[in-house]
Backbone bond lengths (Angstrom), bond angles and torsions (degrees), N, CA, C in turn:
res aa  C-N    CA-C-N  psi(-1)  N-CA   C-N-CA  omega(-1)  CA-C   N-CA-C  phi
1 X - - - 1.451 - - 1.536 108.78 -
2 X 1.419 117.42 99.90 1.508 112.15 158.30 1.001 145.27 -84.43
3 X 1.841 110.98 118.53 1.504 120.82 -154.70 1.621 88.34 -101.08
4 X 1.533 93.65 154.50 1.372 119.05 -179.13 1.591 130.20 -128.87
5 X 1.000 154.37 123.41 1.399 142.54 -150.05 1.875 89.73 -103.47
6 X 1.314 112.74 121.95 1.489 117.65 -179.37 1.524 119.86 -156.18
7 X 1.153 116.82 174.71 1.304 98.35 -171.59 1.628 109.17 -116.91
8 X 1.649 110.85 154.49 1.856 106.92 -172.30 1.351 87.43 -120.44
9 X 1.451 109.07 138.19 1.895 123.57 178.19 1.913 84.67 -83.73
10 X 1.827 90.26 149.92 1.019 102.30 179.99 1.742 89.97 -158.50
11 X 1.340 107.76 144.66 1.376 113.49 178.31 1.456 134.19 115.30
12 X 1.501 144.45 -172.79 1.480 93.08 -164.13 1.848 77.51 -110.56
13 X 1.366 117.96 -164.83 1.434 140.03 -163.29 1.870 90.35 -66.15
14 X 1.450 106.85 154.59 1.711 124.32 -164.64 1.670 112.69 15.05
15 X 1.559 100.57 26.14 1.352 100.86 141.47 2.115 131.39 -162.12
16 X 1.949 82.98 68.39 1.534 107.60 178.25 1.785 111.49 -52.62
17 X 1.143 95.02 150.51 1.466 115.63 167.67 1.479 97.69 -142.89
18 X 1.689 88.78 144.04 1.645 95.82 -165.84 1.484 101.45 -114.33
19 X 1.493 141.87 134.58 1.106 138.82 174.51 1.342 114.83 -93.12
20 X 0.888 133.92 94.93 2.006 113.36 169.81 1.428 101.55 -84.18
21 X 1.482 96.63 132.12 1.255 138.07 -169.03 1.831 118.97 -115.72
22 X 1.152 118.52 -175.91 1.533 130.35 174.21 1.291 107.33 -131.15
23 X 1.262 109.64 100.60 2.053 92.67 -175.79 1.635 94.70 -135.63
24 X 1.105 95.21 -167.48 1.863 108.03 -166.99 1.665 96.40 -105.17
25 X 1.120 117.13 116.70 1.791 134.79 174.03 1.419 93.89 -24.53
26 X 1.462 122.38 -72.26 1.325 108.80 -152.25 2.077 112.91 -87.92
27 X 1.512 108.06 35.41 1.355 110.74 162.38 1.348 125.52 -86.94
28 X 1.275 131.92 -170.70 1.407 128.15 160.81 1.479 108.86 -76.20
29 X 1.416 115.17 161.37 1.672 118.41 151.35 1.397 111.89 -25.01
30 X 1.342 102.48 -85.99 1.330 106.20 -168.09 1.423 125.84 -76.58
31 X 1.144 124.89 36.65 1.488 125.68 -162.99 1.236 119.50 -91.06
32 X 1.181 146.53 -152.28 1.471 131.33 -173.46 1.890 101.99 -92.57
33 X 0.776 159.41 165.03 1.345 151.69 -164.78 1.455 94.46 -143.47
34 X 1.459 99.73 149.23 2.143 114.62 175.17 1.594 106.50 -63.07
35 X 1.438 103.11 -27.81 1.248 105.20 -172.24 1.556 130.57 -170.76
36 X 1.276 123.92 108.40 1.262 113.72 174.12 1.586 131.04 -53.94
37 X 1.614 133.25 95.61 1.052 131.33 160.02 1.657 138.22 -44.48
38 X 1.567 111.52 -50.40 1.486 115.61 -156.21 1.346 103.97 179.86
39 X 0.899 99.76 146.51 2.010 109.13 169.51 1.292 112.44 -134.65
40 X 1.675 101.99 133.15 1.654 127.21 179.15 1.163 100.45 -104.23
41 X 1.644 112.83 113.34 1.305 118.26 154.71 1.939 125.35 -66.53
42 X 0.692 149.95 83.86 1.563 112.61 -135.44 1.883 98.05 -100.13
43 X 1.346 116.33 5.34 1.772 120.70 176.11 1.338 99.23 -79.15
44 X 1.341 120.94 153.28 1.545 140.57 -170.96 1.793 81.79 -104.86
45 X 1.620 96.06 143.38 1.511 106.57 -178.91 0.985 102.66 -68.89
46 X 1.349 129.41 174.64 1.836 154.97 179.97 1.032 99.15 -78.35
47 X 1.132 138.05 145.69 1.460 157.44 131.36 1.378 122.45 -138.92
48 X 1.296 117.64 153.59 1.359 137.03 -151.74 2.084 94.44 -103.55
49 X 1.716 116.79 123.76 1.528 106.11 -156.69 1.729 78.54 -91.47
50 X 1.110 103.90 175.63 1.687 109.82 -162.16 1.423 126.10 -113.04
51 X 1.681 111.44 0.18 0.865 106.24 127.91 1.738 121.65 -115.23
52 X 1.213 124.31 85.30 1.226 133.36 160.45 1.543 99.19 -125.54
53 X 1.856 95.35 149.09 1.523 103.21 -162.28 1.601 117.53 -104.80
54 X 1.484 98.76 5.45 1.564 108.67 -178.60 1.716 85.73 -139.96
55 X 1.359 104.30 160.70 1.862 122.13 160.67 1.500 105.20 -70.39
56 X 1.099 105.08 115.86 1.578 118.62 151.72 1.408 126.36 -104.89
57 X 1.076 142.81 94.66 1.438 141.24 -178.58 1.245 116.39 -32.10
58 X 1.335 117.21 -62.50 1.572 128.59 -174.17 1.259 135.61 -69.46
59 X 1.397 115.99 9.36 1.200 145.76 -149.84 1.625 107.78 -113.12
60 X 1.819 129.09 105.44 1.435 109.84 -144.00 1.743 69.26 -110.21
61 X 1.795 109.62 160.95 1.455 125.75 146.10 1.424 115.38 -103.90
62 X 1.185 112.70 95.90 1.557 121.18 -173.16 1.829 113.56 -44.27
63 X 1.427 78.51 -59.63 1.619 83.90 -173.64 1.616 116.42 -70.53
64 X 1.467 130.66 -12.88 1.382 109.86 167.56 1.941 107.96 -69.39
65 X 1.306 124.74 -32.72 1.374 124.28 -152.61 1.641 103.44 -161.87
66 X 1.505 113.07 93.15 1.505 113.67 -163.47 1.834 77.08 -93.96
67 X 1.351 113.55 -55.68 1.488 92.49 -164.05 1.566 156.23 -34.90
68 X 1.073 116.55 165.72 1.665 91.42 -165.00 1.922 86.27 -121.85
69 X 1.509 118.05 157.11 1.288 116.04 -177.63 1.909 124.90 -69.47
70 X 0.500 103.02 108.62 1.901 100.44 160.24 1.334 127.40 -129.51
71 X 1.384 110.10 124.49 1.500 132.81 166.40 1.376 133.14 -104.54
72 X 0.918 128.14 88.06 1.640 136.69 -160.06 1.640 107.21 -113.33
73 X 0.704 135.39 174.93 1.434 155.12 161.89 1.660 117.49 -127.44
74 X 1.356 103.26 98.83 1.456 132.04 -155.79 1.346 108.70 -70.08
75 X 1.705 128.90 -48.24 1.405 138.51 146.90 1.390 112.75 -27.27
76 X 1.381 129.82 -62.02 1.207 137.22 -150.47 1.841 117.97 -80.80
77 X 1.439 84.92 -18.54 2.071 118.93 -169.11 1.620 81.69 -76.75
78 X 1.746 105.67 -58.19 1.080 84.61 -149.81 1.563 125.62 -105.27
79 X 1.896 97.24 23.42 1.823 105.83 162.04 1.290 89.38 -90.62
80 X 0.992 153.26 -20.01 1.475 119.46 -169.50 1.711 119.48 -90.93
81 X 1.314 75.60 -7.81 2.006 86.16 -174.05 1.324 91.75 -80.27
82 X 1.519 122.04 -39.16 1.628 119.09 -165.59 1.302 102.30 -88.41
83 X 1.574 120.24 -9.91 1.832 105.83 172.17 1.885 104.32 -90.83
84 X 1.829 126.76 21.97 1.185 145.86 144.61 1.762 86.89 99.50
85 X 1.452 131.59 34.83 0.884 116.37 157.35 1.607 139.54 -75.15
86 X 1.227 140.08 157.95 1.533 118.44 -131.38 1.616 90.14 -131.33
87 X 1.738 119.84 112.37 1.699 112.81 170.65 1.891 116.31 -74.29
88 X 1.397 91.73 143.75 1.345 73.35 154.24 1.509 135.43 -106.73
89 X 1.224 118.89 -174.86 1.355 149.20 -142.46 1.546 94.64 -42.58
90 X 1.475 129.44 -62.86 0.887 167.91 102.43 1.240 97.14 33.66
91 X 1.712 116.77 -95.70 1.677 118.89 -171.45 1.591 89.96 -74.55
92 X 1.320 165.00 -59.68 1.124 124.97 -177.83 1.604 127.55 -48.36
93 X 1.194 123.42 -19.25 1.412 101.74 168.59 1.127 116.63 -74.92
94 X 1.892 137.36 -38.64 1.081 128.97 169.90 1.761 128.31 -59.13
95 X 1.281 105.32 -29.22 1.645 113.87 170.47 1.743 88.44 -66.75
96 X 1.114 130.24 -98.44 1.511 119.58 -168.82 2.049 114.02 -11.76
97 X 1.411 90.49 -56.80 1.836 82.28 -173.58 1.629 110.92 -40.67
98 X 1.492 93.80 -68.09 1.611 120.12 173.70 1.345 105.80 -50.95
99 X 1.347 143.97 21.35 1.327 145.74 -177.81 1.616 124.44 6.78
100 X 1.471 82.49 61.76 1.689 88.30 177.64 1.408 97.27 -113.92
101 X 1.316 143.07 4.23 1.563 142.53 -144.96 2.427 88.99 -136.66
């Protein structure tokens, strides 16, 4: 069975949440997964810019908070990589940032 480290969209339309998961290559995206790893938010939170004179939701301030969220479980990333499971393209570039790869 070849497992793959990838990610399943979850959430409703222009506002995805990405799960990386452990699932078997030949499932769907979204299919039931061996295992939940981590979730990438990848939207920059809301904040209100300071001089604007009403609240706008949609409206990002880069420079207080450029980052974007991730929660992974770092143990778990990294038995499955060593039981030769394979990321994709995708979750290997984010494991590299996060220097777990």
């Amino acid at each position: 069975m070849p497992i793959r480290l990838r990610f399943a969209l979850h959430g409703t339309r222009n506002n995805r949440i990405f799960h990386l998961v452990a699932i078997d290559a030949r499932h769907a995206r979204n299919a039931a997964p061996a295992e939940l790893l981590g979730i990438y938010d990848p939207r920059l939170p809301a904040t209100i810019h300071p001089d604007a004179t009403r609240r706008t939701p949609n409206t990002y301030n880069v420079k207080e908070n450029p980052a974007r969220t991730v929660r992974w479980s770092v143990d778990r990333i990294r038995y499955w990589l060593s039981v030769g499971a394979v990321p994709s393209k995708s979750v290997a570039r984010l494991l590299e940032a996060g220097g777990i790869l």
